[in-house]
N, C-alpha and C positions, 0 to 999 in steps of 0.2 A: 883246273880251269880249261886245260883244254877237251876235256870231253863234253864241259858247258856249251863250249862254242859246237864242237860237234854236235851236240843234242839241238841245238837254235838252230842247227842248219837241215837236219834233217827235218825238224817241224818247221821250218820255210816249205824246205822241199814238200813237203806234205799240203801245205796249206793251199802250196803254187798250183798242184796240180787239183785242188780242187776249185780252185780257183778256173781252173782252165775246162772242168766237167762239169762245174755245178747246173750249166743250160745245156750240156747234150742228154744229162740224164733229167732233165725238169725239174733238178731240186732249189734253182732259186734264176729266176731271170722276168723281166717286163715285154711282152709281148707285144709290142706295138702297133700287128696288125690284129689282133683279137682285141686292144685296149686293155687290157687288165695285166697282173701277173700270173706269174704260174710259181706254184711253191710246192714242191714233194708230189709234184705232177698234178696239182689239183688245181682250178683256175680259181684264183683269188680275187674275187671281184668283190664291190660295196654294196652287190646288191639293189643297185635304181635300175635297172630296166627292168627289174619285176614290178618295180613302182610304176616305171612308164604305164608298163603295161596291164596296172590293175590289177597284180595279182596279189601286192601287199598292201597293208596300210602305210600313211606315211610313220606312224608309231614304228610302226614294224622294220620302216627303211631306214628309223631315226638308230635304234637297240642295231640292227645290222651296221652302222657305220661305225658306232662307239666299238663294236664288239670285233670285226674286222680291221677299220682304219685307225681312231686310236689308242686301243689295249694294245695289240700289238706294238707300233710305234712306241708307247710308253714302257713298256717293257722294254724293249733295245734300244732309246736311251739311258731310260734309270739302269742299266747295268753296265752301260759307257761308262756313264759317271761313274759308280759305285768302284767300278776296276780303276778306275782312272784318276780317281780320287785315293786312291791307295797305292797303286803301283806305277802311273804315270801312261805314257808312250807306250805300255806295253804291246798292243797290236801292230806298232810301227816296225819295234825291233827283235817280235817273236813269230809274225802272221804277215805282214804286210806284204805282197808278190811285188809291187812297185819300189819297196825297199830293197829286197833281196837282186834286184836289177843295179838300183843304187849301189849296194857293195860289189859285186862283180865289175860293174865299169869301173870304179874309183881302183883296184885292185889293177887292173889293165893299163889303166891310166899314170899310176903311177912306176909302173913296166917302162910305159912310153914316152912319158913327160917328165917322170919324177914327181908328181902331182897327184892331189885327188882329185884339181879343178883346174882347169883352163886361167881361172881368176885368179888363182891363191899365189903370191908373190915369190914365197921362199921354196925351194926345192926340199925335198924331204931324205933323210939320208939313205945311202942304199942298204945301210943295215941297221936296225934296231937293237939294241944292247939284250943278249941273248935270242937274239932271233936267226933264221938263218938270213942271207944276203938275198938280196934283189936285186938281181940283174937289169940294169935299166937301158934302152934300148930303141929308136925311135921306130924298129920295125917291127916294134909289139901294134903302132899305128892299124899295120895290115891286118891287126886280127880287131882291134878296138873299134873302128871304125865299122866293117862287116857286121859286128857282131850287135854293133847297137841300131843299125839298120835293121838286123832279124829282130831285135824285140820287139823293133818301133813297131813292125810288122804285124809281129805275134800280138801284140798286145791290140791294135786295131780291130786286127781280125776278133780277138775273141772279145772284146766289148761289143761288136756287131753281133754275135751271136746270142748275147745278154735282150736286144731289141729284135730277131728276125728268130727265126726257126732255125737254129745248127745247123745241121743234119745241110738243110737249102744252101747256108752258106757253104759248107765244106765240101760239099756234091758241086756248086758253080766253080769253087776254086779248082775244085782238081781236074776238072772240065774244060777249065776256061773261060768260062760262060758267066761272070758276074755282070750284074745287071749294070746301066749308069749308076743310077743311085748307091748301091754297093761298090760301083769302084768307085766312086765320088769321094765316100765314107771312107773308105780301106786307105786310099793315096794321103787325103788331107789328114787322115789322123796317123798315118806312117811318118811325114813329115815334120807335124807336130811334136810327137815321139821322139822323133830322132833329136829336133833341136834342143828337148826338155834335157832327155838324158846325155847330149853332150855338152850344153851349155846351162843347164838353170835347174840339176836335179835336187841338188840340195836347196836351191830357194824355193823351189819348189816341195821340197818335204818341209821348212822350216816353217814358210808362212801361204804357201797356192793348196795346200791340201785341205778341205775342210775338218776330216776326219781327224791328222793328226794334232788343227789346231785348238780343234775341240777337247782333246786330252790334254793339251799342254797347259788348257787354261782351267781345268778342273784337276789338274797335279798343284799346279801355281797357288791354288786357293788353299790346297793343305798343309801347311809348313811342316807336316811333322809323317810326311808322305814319302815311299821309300826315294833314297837316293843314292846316288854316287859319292861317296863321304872319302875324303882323306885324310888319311892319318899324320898331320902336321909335326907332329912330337918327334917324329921320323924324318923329316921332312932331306935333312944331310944325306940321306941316302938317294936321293935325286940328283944330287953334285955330276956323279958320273956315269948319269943316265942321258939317252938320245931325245929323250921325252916322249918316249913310245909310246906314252899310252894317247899322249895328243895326236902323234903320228896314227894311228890305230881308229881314233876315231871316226868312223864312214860319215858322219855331222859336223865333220871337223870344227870340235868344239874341244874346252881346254878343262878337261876332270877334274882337274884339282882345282878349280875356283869354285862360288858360291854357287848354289842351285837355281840363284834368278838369273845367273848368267846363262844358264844349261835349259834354258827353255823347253830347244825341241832334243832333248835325252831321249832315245825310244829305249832306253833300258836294254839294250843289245850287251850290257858288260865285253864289251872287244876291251875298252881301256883297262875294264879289269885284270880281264887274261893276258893284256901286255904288261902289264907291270907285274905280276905275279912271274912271269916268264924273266923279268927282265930283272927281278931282285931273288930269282931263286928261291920261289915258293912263300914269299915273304909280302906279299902286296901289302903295298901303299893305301890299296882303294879298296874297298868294299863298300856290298849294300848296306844301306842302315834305316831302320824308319825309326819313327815314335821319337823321342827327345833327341835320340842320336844322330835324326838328321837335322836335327836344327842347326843355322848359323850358329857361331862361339858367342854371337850377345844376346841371342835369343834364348841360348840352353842356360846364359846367364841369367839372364828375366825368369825364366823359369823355376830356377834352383831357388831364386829370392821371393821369387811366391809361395813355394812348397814352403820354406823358412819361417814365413808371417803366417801360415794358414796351420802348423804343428800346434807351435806355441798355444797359439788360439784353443785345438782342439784339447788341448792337456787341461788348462783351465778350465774347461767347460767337465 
């Protein structure tokens, strides 16, 4: 389990920094002074100002919007769904760069607070039952606080660079030289930034994201979709546990309950690797899909259908 967590961090790591190239090299970003996109450096337009201009038919502008505006679109939702309807959150908690920001603060935070959140009542212990200890400390502050100022930062800047030309903005930064408009941009959403991820980042992934609540509610529709499953039969083995794996969760959300509860799950398994860590190779939790993840009265319903529908089939 823990080379899982390793392996998720390295594909963050990977994702993040594409995330952070994809408009210096033109593989995906909205130009806003050209009006259109650019994708794999090509300008993606709908093709009306050739119409303007007389150069196509309208037939012609009608086939270029389906064919650019939406086949595309249609294809990167039907494959939301399709992933999301099967695996859940998984962009949240395997891709998401605004996540991977989310564990690092919570991680800091609870250095400096004992805390994932500012909000959360109970302090969290300094050690997790096989884990090593945490040092808790209020002048972890001096590094939490910096540090979610640089994101708020980073992350401004390079959404800027999703709308303007790179290359312009990172040439005015290191210069000096950013426009109004650009610092306008860069300050109000450094600020924004800052107060999401020290006060509202997890309300913010549960229900301000669209993306993630767009998964959560095509996970929600498939009962039999994978999940976080716990092995109850086991359950005495928790007795003299810290409840790592609650502790563990960056969603601070409670694993071993039912999957309606576990709405925004981004599938990141941390609660699995803590409890696997914390029983000695012996986890509680696993993924499960197909009947396995159903609630205990659903796998019940279940069982009593197959039951009525054998019988049937013998007779026949």
């Amino acid at each position: 389990m823990g080379n899982l967590q390793a392996t998720r961090r390295w594909v963050q790591g990977g994702f993040f920094v594409l995330f952070v190239l994809a408009p210096v090299f033109d593989l995906f970003r909205l130009d806003i002074v050209q009006g259109h996109f650019v994708i794999f450096g090509l300008d993606w337009t709908l093709g009306l100002d050739a119409l303007l201009a007389h150069q196509i038919t309208p037939l012609q502008a009608a086939l270029n919007i389906f064919l650019r505006g939406f086949v595309p679109v249609a294809l990167l939702v039907g494959t939301v769904i399709l992933v999301s309807l099967k695996y859940g959150r998984l962009y949240c908690g395997w891709l998401c760069p605004h996540f991977s920001v989310v564990e690092t603060l919570n991680q800091l935070m609870r250095r400096a607070i004992g805390k994932h959140s500012v909000w959360d009542g109970e302090t969290l212990p300094t050690q997790d039952k096989g884990a090593a200890p945490i040092r808790q400390h209020k002048a972890w502050l001096l590094v939490l606080l910096p540090l979610a100022a640089m994101f708020a930062f980073f992350w401004a800047t390079v959404l800027l660079t999703y709308l303007l030309p790179p290359m312009e903005i990172y040439a005015n930064l290191w210069h000096g030289t950013l426009t109004r408009n650009q610092t306008l941009f860069i300050g109000v959403g450094m600020a924004l930034f800052f107060a999401e991820f020290m006060l509202a980042r997890h309300l913010f992934c549960r229900f301000g994201c669209a993306a993630g609540l767009f998964q959560s509610l095509a996970w929600m529709a498939n009962r039999q979709a994978m999940v976080v499953s716990f092995d109850r039969s086991r359950a005495r083995a928790c007795h003299d546990c810290t409840n790592a794996c609650d502790n563990a969760c960056p969603m601070r959300l409670k694993p071993r309950t039912i999957k309606r509860h576990m709405f925004s799950c981004t599938q990141c398994a941390s609660c699995i690797s803590a409890c696997h860590i914390a029983q000695n190779g012996q986890s509680l939790l696993e993924w499960q899909a197909g009947e396995a993840a159903l609630d205990k009265a659903d796998r019940s319903t279940a069982r009593t259908r197959r039951s009525r529908v054998i019988p049937i089939l013998k007779v026949n």
